[in-house]
C-alpha positions as CSV (number, residue, x, y, z in Angstrom):
1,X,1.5,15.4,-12.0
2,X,0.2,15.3,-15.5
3,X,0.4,18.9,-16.4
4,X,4.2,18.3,-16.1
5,X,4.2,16.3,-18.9
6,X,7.3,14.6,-19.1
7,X,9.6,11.7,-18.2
8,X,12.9,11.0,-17.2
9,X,14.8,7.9,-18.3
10,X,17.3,5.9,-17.5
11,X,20.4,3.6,-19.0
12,X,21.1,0.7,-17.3
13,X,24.6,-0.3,-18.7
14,X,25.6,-3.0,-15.9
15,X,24.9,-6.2,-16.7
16,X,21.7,-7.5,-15.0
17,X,23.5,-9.4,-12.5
18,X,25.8,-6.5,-11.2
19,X,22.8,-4.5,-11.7
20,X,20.7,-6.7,-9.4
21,X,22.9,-6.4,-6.5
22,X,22.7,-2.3,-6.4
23,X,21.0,-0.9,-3.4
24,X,19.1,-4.1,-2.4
25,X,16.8,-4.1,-5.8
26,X,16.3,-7.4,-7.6
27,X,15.9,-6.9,-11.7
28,X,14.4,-10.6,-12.2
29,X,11.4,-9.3,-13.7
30,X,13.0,-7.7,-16.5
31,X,12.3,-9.3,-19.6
32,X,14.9,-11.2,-21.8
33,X,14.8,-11.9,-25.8
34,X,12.5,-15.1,-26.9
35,X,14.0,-14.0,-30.8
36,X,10.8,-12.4,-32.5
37,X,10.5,-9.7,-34.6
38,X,9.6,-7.4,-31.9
39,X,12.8,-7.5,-29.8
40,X,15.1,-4.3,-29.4
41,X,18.7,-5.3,-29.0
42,X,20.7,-3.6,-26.7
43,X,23.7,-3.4,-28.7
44,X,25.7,-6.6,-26.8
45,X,23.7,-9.4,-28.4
46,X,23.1,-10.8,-25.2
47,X,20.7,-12.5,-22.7
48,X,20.0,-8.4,-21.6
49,X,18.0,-8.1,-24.8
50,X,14.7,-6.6,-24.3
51,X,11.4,-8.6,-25.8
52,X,8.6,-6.3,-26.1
53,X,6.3,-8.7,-26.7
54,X,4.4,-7.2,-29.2
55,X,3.1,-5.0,-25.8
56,X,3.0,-8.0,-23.9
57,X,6.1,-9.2,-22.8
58,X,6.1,-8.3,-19.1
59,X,7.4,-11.7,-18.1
60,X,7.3,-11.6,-13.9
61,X,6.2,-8.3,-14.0
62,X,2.4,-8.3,-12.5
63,X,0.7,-5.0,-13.1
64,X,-2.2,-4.6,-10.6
65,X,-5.5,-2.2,-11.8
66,X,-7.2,-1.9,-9.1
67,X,-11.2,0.1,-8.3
68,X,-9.6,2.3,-5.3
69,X,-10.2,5.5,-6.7
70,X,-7.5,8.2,-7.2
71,X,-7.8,11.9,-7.4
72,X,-6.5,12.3,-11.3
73,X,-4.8,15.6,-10.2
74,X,-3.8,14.9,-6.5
75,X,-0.5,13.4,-5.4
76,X,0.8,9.8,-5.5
77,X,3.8,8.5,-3.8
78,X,5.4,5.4,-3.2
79,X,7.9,4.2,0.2
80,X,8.5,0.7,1.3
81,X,5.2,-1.5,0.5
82,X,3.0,1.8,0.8
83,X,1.5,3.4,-1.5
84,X,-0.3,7.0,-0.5
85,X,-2.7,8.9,-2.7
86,X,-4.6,12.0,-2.8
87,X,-8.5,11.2,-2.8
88,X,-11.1,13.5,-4.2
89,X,-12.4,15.4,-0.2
90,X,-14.0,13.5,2.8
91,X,-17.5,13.5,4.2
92,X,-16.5,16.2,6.2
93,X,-14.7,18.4,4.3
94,X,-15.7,18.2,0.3
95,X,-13.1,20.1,-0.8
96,X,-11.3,19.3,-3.9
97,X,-7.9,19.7,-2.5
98,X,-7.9,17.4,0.4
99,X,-8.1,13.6,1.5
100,X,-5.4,11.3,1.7
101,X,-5.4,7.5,1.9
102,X,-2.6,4.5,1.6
103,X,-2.6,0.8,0.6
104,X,0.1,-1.6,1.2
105,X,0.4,-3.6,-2.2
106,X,2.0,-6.7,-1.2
107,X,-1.6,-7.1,0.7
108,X,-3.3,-7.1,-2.7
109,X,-5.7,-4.6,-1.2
110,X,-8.8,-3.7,-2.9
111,X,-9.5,-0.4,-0.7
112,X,-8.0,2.4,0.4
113,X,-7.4,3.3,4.2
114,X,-7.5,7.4,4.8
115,X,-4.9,8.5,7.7
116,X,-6.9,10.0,10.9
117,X,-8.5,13.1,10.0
118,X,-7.7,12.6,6.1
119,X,-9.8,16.2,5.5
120,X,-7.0,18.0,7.5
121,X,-4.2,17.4,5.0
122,X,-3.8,18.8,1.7
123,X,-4.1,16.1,-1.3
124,X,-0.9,17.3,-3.2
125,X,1.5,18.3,-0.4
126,X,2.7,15.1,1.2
127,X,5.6,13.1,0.9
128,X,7.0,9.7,1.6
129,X,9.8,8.2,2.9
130,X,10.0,4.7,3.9
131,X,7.2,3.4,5.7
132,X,6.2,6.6,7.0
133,X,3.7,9.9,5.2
134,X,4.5,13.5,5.9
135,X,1.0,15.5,6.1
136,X,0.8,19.2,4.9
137,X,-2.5,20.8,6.4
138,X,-4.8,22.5,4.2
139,X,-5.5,25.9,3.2
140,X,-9.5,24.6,4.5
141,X,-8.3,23.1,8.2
142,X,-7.0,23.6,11.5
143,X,-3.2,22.3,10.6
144,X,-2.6,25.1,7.5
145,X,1.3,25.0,6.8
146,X,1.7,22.5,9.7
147,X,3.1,18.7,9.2
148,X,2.0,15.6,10.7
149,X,3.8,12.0,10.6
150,X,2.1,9.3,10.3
151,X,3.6,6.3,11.0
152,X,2.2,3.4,8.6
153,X,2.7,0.1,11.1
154,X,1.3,1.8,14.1
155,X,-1.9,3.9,11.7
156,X,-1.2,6.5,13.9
157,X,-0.4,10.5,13.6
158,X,2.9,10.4,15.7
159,X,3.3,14.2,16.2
160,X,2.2,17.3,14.7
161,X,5.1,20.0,15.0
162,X,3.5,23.2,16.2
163,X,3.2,26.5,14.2
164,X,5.8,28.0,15.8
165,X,8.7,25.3,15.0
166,X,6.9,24.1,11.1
167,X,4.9,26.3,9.3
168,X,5.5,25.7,5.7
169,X,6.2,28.9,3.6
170,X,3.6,27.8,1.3
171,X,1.6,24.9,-0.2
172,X,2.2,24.6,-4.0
173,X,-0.8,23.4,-6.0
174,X,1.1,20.1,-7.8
175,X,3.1,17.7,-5.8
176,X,6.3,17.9,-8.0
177,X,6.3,21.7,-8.0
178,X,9.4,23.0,-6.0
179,X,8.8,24.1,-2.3
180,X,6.7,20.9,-2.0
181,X,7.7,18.9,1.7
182,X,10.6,16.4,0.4
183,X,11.2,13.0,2.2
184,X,13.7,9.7,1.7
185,X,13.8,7.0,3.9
186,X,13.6,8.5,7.4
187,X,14.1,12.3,6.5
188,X,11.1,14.8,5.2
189,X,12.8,18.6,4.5
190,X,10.7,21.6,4.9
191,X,11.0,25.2,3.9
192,X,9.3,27.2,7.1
193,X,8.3,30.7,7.3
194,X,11.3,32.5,9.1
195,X,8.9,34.7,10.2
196,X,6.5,32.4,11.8
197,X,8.8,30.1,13.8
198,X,10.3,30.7,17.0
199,X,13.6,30.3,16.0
200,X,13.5,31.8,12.4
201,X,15.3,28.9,10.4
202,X,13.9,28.4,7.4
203,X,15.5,24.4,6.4
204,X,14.8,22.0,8.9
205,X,14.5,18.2,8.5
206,X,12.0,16.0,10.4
207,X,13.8,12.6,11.2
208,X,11.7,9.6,12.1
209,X,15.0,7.1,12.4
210,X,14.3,6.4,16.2
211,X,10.8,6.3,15.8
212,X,10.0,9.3,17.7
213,X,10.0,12.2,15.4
214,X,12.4,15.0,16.3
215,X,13.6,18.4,14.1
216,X,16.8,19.0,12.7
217,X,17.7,22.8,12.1
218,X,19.8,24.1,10.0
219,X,21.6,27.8,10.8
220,X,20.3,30.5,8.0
221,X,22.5,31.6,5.4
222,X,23.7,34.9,3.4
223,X,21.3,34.9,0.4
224,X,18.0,33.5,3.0
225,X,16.7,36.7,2.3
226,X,15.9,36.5,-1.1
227,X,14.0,33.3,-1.0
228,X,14.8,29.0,-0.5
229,X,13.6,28.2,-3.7
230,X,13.5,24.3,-3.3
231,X,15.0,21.6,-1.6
232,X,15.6,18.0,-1.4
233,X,17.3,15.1,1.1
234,X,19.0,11.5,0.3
235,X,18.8,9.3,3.1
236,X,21.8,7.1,1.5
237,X,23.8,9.7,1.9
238,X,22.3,11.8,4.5
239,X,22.5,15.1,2.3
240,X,20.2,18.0,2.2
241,X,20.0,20.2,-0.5
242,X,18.8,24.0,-0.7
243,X,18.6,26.1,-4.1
244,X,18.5,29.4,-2.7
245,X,17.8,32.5,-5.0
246,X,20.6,35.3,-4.2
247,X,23.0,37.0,-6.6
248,X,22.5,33.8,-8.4
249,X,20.8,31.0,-7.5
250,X,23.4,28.6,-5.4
251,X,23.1,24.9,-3.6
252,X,23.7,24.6,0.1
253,X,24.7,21.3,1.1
254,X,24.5,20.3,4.7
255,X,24.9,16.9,6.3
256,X,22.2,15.5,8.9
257,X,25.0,14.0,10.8
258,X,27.1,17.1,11.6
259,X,24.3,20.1,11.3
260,X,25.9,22.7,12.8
261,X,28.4,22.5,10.4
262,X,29.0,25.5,7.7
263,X,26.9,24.3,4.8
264,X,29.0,23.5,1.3
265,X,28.0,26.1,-1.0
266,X,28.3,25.9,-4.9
267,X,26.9,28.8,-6.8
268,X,25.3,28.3,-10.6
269,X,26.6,30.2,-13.6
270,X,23.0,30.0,-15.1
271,X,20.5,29.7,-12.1
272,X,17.8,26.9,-11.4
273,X,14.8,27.3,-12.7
274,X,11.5,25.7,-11.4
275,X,11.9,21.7,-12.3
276,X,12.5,19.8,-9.2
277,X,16.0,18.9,-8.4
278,X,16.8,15.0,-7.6
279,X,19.8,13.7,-5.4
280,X,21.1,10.7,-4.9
281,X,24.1,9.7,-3.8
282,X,26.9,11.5,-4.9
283,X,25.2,13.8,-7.3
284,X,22.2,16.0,-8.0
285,X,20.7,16.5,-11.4
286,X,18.7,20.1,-12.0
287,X,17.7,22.4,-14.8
288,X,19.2,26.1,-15.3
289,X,17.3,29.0,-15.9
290,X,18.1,29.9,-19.2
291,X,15.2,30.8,-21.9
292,X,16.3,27.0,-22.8
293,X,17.0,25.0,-19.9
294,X,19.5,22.5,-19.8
295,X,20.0,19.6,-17.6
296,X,23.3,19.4,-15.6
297,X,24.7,17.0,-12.6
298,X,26.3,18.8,-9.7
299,X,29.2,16.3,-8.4
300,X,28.7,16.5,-4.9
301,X,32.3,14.8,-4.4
302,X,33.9,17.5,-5.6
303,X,31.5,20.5,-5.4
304,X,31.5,20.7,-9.2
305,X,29.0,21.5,-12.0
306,X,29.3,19.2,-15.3
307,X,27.3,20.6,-17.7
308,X,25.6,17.8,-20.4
309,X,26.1,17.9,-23.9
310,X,23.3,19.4,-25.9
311,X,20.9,18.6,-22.8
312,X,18.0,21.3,-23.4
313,X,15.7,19.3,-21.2
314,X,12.1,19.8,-20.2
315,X,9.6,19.4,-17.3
316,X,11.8,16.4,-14.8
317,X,14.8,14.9,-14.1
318,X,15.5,11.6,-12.1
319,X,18.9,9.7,-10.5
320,X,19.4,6.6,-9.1
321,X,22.5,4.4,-8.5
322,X,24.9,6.0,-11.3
323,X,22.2,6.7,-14.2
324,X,20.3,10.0,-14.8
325,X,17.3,10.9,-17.1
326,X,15.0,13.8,-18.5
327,X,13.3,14.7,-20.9
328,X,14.5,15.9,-23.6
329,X,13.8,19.3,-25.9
330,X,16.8,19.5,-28.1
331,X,14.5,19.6,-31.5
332,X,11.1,18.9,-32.7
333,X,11.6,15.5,-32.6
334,X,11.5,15.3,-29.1
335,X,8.0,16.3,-28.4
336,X,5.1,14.0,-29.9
337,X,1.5,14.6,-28.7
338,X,2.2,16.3,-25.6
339,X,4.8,13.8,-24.5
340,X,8.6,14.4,-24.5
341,X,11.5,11.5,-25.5
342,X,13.3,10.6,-22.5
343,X,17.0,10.8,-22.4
344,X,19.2,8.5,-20.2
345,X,23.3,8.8,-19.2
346,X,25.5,7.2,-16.8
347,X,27.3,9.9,-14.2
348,X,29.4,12.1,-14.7
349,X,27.8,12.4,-17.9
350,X,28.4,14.3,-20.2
351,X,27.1,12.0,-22.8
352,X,23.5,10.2,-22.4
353,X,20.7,8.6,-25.3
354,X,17.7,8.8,-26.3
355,X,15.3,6.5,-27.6
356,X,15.1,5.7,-31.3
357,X,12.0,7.7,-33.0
358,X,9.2,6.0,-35.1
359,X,8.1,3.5,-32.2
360,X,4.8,3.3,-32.2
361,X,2.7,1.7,-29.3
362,X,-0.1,0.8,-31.9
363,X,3.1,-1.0,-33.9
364,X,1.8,1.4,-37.4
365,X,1.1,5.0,-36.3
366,X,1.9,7.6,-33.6
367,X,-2.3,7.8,-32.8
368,X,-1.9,6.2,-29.5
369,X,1.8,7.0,-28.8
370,X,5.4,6.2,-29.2
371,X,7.6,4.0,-27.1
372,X,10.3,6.4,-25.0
373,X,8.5,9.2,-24.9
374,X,5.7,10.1,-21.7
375,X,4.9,12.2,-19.5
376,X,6.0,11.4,-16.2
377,X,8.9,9.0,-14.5
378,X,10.8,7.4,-12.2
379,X,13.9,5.4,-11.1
380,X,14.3,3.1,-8.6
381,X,17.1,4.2,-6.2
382,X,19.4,1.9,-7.2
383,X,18.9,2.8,-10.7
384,X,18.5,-0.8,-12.2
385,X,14.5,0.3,-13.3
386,X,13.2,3.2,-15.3
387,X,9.2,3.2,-15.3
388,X,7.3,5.8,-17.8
389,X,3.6,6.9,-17.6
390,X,1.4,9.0,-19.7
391,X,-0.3,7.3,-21.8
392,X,0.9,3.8,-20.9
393,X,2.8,2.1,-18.9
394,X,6.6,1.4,-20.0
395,X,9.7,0.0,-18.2
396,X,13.3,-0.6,-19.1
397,X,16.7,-0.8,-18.1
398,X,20.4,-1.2,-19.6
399,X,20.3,1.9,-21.8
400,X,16.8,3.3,-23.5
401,X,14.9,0.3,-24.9
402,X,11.3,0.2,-23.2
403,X,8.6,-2.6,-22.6
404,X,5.3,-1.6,-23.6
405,X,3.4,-4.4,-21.3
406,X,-0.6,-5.3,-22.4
407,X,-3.7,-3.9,-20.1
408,X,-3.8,-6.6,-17.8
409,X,-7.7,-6.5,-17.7
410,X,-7.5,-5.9,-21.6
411,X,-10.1,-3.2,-21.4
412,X,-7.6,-0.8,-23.6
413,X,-6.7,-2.4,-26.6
414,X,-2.8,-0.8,-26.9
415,X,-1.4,-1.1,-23.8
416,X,-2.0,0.1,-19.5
417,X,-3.3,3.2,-19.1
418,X,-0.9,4.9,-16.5
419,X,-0.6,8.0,-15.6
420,X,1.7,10.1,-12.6
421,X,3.9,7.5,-12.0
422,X,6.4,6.9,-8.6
423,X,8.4,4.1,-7.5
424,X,10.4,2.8,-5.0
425,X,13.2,0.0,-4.5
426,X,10.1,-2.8,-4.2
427,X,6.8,-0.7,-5.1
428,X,5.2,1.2,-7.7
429,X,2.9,3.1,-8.0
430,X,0.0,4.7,-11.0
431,X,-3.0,6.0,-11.8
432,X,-4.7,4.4,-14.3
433,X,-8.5,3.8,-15.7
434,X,-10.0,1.3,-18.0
435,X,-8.7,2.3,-21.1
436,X,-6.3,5.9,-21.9
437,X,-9.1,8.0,-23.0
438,X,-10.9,8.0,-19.2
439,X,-8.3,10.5,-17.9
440,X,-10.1,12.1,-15.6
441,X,-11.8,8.9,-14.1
442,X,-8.3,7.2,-12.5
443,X,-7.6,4.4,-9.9
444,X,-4.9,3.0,-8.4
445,X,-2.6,0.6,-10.4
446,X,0.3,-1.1,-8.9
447,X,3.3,-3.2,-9.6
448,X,4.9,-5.4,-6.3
449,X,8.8,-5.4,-7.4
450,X,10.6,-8.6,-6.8
């Protein structure tokens, strides 16, 4: 969301065509050097170079601005060609804080389609995971603290668990607040109310991988007491996280393929404070809870903590393949107008970049914003794309050098107005509005990977 006004960032240090092979993601619409003034060179000299095209080299890149409009402070997500958004309430129910509607992209759509009984579900609290949407009811409807899955192909609500095996602990006003409903791929995680399910377990997964939903259950453990402060799942690996608050705050790891088994636990020296934790693959990325947080990985191979060098960090974090970002708050000259200067590493770390400073997006002063610093971000899985929003739209890869690309309707005279950013291995997904200073008036904008 754009109160959390930052971005993550990540280096790509493979060469493009190891990088293209990662995780099924093609990086054939990145852009390469045409030799003008405006190029930043990656530091090889090579064919990786990145034009920026005076803020218009976006080469096979097609940004999409479309008229569906988006709620500017509701939720947007992205899974496999889908796209869900929070709208602004339904006929039915006007509320502010419900509606919730999709678009597959590939389809060039030009309006949004609401799931059955949109005014149920809470327009923050949902998640994604490959063609299916999780659904947290409302604090206004008949479904508060339950989930429904709706399955994208069929259009239909395939369950909705009862009170008594889901009812979420509570619905947090922003979508990338922790205790949010997490999903990847075929797995949404919850954090339920021990007190209102029948069977008292508070982490449970919902898995979607035979097309029948069905709940996964995982046994409480010492510390429950004192509170599951967030969690997370990766479908590549088939991990689920859990920060839990005890003594000090410490991850349980449990895999969806054995359960029952004792979780992996791996207690923090400095806590977790309130930033979302990412996994993927191999490692998670999280902030401690210190007066100044800094980022860390925890190396799920070995059930170790590597802590980042000089890695105060703000707002998010991202992973994908082997890079990791966030945003940076070392000094004052990573903050600019609101916007932080995102930071970028290959795992284990504990070295990462940061984009150079004096970039302007105007090409003469810092009015309309720098290049590598925004507000919000994300990877693709594979980790071969870093995307930035707020103000405008920016992509990289291979290390921190950023494409600023034009408005494709040229209604803002700088660059694409983007906001609350989210991406997939073939989507992504923005808000955005006819030039940076409408805000508050967003629609959808879209980009259909190659």
């Amino acid at each position: 969301m754009r109160q959390r006004l930052f971005t993550l960032l990540v280096a790509f240090t493979l060469p493009v065509m190891l990088a293209s092979n990662l995780g099924g993601c093609d990086t054939s619409f990145l852009v390469n050097n045409n030799g003008d003034a405006n190029d930043i060179d990656n530091g090889g000299g090579d064919a990786n170079d990145i034009d920026n095209g005076g803020n218009g080299g976006d080469g096979n890149l097609n940004i999409v601005k479309t008229g569906i409009l988006v709620r500017h402070d509701a939720g947007l997500l992205c899974g496999d060609d889908l796209i869900a958004f929070g709208t602004n309430g339904t006929p039915t129910n006007d509320s502010s804080n419900v509606g919730v509607s999709y678009v597959f992209p590939s389809t060039n759509p030009t309006v949004g389609t609401p799931v059955p009984d949109a005014e149920l579900y809470d327009n923050s609290d949902f998640a994604v995971g490959g063609r299916t949407i999780f659904l947290a009811g409302s604090n206004t409807g008949s479904l508060l603290f339950q989930v429904s899955v709706f399955n994208a192909d069929s259009a239909t609500i395939t369950k909705t668990f009862p009170a008594n095996e889901i009812r979420l602990s509570g619905i947090p006003v922003t979508q990338d607040e922790p205790g949010n409903i997490r999903a990847d791929g075929d797995y949404c995680v919850v954090i339920c109310d021990q007190n209102a399910v029948d069977d008292g377990k508070i982490v449970k997964v919902i898995d979607v991988s035979s097309g029948t939903p069905t709940l996964i259950a995982f046994d409480n453990v010492i510390g429950y007491a004192n509170g599951v402060k967030q969690v997370a799942v990766d479908a590549e690996s088939k991990k689920v996280v859990a920060v839990v608050s005890a003594d000090v705050d410490t991850f349980y790891i449990w895999h969806l393929d054995d359960p029952t088994a004792a979780p992996t636990v791996i207690p923090t020296q400095n806590g977790v404070n309130d930033t979302q934790i990412k996994i993927r693959g191999g490692y998670i990325i999280a902030f401690d809870d210190q007066n100044d947080p800094m980022a860390f990985l925890v190396d799920l191979s070995s059930d170790t903590i590597i802590e980042l060098t000089e890695a105060e960090a703000i707002y998010a974090a991202a992973i994908g393949g082997d890079k990791f970002a966030f945003f940076a708050y070392h000094d004052s000259d990573d903050a600019h107008g609101g916007s932080q200067r995102a930071a970028v590493g290959t795992v284990p770390g504990p070295s990462f970049n940061k984009h150079a400073l004096n970039d302007y997006i105007d090409g003469s002063t810092g009015n309309n914003g720098l290049v590598g610093f925004a507000g919000t971000m994300c990877i693709t899985p594979d980790g071969s794309k870093l995307f930035l929003a707020d103000w405008y739209l920016q992509y990289s890869y291979g290390d921190t050098s950023f494409v600023v690309p034009d408005d494709p309707d040229g209604t803002d005279p700088w660059a694409c107005p983007a906001w609350d950013i989210d991406c997939s291995c073939d989507t992504v997904g923005f808000k955005t509005a006819t030039d940076r200073t409408l805000s508050q008036d967003t629609t959808l904008g879209y980009i259909v990977l190659p």
